[in-house]
Every structure is written in C-alpha cells, then in structure tokens.
C-alpha angles and dihedrals in degrees: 000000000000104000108240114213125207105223124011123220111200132159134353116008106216095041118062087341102074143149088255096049091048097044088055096048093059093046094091094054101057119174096357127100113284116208114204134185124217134198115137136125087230130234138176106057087206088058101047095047091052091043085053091053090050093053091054090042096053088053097211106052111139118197130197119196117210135185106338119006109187139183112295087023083060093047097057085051100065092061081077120108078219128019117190121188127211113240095231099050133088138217137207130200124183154155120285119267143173138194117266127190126190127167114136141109108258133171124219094276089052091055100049084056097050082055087060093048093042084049103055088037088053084045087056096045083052101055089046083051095059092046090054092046097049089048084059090039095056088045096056114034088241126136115259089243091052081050096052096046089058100052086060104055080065091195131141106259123190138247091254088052096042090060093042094060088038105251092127140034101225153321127284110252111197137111109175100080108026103106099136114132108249106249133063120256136241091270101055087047083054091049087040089058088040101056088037098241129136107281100238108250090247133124129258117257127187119257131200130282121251100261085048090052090044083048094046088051089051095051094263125126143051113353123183101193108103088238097063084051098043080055093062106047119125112196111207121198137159097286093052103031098017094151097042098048091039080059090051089041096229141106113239148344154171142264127185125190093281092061137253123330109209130164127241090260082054097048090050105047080056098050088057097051096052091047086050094048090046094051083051097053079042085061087041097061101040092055088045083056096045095047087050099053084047097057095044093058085048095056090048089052094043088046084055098050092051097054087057103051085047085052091047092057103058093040115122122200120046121089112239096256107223129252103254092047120131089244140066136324101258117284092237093054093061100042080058101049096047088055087054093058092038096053094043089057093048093054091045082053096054093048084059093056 
C-alpha cells in the first residue's frame, strides 16, 4: 500500500517552503504524528533553521528523505523525532555561504575597507558554521569538530553512510513502489551549480516534460497500485471493437492504461486484414474512376444527341417519309430513341456510384 505524507517539502526552502507556510500546514494535526516528506537542494539558512524548531517543538514529527537532500533541506530534518532515509537517496552537508558580488573600481583605502567587511562577513559564516555543526552534533552523538569535518569535505554520503555516523534513524525498507531511473536529471545538475554545491557522480536521465509534471500535480500520470490501473481498464469486446477483434479472431480483450498486449499470430492475422482491406479501398478507387470516366463519356453523347434533336426540329426541306416506306425509320425516331437509352444507362450508372 502507497505510503500517504502529510506535508510535502519540495523545492527551495526560503521561497514557497517557509517557516509560516509550514507552520500553517502542521496547525490541523495537532498533537498527532506528522509524517513529511523531504527532497530539496536547501536553501535559506534562517528557514530552515525555524522549520527545524518547529519540528523539535511539535515532538512526533517523522521525516523521510527522498532523491537530493542538501544543506538547509538537512537542517530542518533534524528537528524530527525520526528521521528514515530512502536507499536509493543522497544528502549533502556543508559550510555556510553567501553570494557575494563584487565588481567595482576601487583605490587602496577602498579596499581596506572591502577586508573589513570580508572579515566580519567571514566572523558571521563562522558562527552559522558552528551552529550547524553542534545540530548534527546533537543528532548524531558526534562530537561538534567530526561534524565539522564533515561539513567541509562537502561531498554527497549514502544512506548507508547517513545512518552509520547517526544522521538518520533508519533506512527505508520498501519494494513495491520504487521504479525511478537511477541518475539526476539536467535540471538537478543545473540546481546543484546554482547552489553551489558538488554536482552527485551519477548519470543524466532523462524528466518529465512540463505537461507530464502539471499533470502529475493534478493526479494524473503513471500509477503503479493495482486500483489506479484497474481505473483505467478498458475492456474491448465484439459490441464495442467488432471489426478489430473479428481481425484478431477473438472475443475480447483487454486494454490499461499502457496499451494491448497481442501475440505474433495476432499481429499477423491484423496485418492481413489491413492489407486485404487496403487492396479493397485500392479496388474501390480504381471502379469509382472508371464509372466516372464512363459517365462522363455518356453525358457528352447524350449532350450531342440532344443538339441534334434540337437541330432536326427546326430543319426545313425534306418531305416526312412515311412509315411503310422502303427506307429508313425517321431520322427523328431514332435520334429519340437513342437519348432515351442513353439517358436510362446513365441513371443505372449513377445508382451504382
């Protein structure tokens, strides 16, 4: 059975992901266990630091860290009274930093100036450093200079690895639902730049696209629970699919969400019949043509005939020759007789087309 979480944390922490929102998000459970999933490359240093308060505070919070869990992301966590770790996910600690930008003409006065400020700014980053160091510290049982050490290595660490120094409880234990790729994706090498942190020795694989991820966000997408496939059966018999499974010569079968599974025998017996029922539109065609060729000839023959009735009637000269005359039938007689024809195989040709 798919594990449900209480509150997700996703993404930056500073932006959407603050002290406030996730103080609000814990507010209607109360007293009871809050379960919170983690996967996030970190960020503000001041929320992560309140989230993790929160956390302590609460008493029965459980988190579950997933994919990259990086440095303000790690520091929230260990306000949990557990904290499991999925085999297959990462975490980062590291010193402090900031972003510094410098780009400006200065003389030697200014620069003496700029050290002073360099100096008290590297006094501050130090004193974050050693209140990171002592939260691990406290996690894990460590002492505050192992933990340091460790922070400055700024390197990716197992699960494995995470649970042997203590900072985490345990490993995630689960195999029903765990189907990822194993890599990060161009995106998470991007994040990793941009945070400045080490990018993880794994290879690209490929996300999803951005209608995938907005359907993803709306419930849509690949499930792997036998009820959200179920969901998405379609069974196919002969009321519904009668020329398709008259082609496969079954009676029914059955279509998920991935598709129809039919065997070469099956494949076969379809492509025949769509070669059949091509070569059939092919005849088709080719008769449609020839009856329209046919009739077209037929209209210019019965146009024809009728010019020259037209012409016959208003002749003047020759005397009507009578019927029982050695000659021919009159010529208008026969010019009459040959539109009527004509005109009953044209309409028996266009009840053929």
């Amino acid at each position: 059975m798919a594990r449900k979480y209480d509150i997700n944390i996703e993404g930056e922490i500073g932006y959407w992901i603050t002290g406030d929102s996730v103080r609000k998000a814990m507010r209607p459970y109360g007293d009871n266990e809050i379960k919170v999933r983690i996967s996030s490359l970190g960020g503000s240093l001041s929320d992560g630091l309140d989230i993790c308060t929160l956390f302590r505070g609460h008493g029965k919070v459980k988190v579950y860290l997933s994919g990259f869990v990086a440095s303000a992301a790690t520091i929230l966590a260990m306000g949990a009274h557990c904290i499991v770790m999925a085999p297959e996910a990462v975490m980062l600690v590291h010193n402090s930093s900031i972003l510094l930008y410098n780009w400006e003409r200065v003389n030697k006065e200014a620069i003496d100036k700029k050290k002073e400020e360099l100096e008290n700014l590297r006094k501050t980053l130090s004193t974050f450093d050693d209140l990171i160091a002592n939260i691990y510290s406290a996690r894990t049982g460590k002492s505050v200079e192992e933990m340091a050490a460790l922070m400055k290595e700024e390197r990716w660490i197992t699960a494995k690895e995470a649970l042997e120094i203590g900072l985490i409880d345990e490993i995630d234990k689960y195999d029903e639902s765990a189907t990822g790729q194993e890599g990060i994706t161009a995106t998470v090498t991007a994040m990793c730049s941009e945070y400045g942190l080490p990018v993880p020795p794994l290879p690209i694989v490929s996300e999803p696209s951005m209608i995938e991820r907005a359907l993803a966000k709306l419930g849509f997408g690949k499930k792997n629970d036998d009820v959200q496939n179920k969901k998405h059966c379609l069974i196919m018999d002969k009321t519904t699919h009668p020329n398709l499974l008259n082609a496969l010569g079954v009676e029914q079968i059955t279509a998920s969400e991935k598709g129809v599974m039919i065997s070469t025998a099956q494949a076969e017996k379809l492509n025949n019949a769509l070669a059949t029922a091509n070569t059939e539109v092919d005849d088709a065609k080719k008769q449609a043509e020839e009856l329209k060729k046919q009739n077209t000839e037929l209209q210019a023959k019965i146009d024809k005939l009728q010019e020259e009735i037209k012409a016959a009637a208003g002749a003047d000269g020759d005397e009507t020759k009578q019927v029982n005359d050695t000659g021919n039938q009159p010529q208008d007689d026969e010019i009459t007789t040959a539109a009527a024809n004509a005109k009953a195989q044209l309409e028996k040709i266009k009840g053929l087309l």
